[in-house]
N, C-alpha and C positions, 0 to 999 in steps of 0.2 A: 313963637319958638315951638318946634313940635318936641312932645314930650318921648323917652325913652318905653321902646317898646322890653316887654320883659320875655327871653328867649330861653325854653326849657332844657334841661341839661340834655336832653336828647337830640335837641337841635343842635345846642354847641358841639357835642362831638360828630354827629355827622358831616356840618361843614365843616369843624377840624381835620377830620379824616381824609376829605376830601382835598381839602390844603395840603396834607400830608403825604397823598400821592403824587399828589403835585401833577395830577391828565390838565389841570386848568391853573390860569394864574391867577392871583390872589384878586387881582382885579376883575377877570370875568367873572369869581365866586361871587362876587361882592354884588356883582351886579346881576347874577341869576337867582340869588339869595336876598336881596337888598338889605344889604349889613356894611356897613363900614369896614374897608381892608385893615386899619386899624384892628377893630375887633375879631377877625378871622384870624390874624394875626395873633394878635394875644391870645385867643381859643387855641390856635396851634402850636403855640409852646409851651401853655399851661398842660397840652395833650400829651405831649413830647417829656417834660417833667412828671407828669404822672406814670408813664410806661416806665421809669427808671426806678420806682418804687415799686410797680410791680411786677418786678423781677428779682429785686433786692430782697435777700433775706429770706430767698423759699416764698417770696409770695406776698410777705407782709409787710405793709405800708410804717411807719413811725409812727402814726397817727393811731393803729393797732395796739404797737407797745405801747403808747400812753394810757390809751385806753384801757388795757388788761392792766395796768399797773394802777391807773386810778380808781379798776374795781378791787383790786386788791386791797387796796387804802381801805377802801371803805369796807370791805366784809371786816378788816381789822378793829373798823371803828364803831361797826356792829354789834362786833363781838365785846370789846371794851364795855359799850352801854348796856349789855342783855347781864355781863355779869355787874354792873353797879347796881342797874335796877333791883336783880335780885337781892344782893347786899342790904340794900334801903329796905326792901318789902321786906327784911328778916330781922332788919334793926327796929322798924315803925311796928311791928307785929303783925303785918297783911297777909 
């Protein structure tokens, strides 16, 4: 059984892209590529889905708001332990 070759993000979107123009069918891709149309496939609507995010929002992905929002959490949760710590070091006498 031949094992899975691992294909870098820059490969999947250029044979996406190319799927996406659609000068060849998903079959000749496949076969000047040697990929699975299966997987040109999937790469071309996972490509398709991502252009939809970035447009959305001025730009920003979902995955952005979570992110700015999960750093927020955390400067909050910084700030929380920088004043206990202090507290303890002024009750221990440090």
């Amino acid at each position: 059984m031949a094992k899975r070759k691992p294909h870098s993000a820059s490969f999947k979107a250029k044979v996406a892209l190319e799927a996406i123009k659609g000068e060849m069918t998903i079959a000749e891709l496949a076969s000047r590529y040697e990929v699975h149309p299966t997987m040109i496939t999937k790469w071309k609507k996972q490509a398709m889905d991502g252009m939809a995010d970035t447009f959305a929002k001025g730009g920003r992905s979902p995955r952005q708001d979570d992110q700015e929002a999960r750093i927020k959490e955390l400067h909050a949760k910084i700030g929380e332990l920088t004043v206990e710590r202090g507290f303890l070091a002024k009750a221990f006498g440090r």
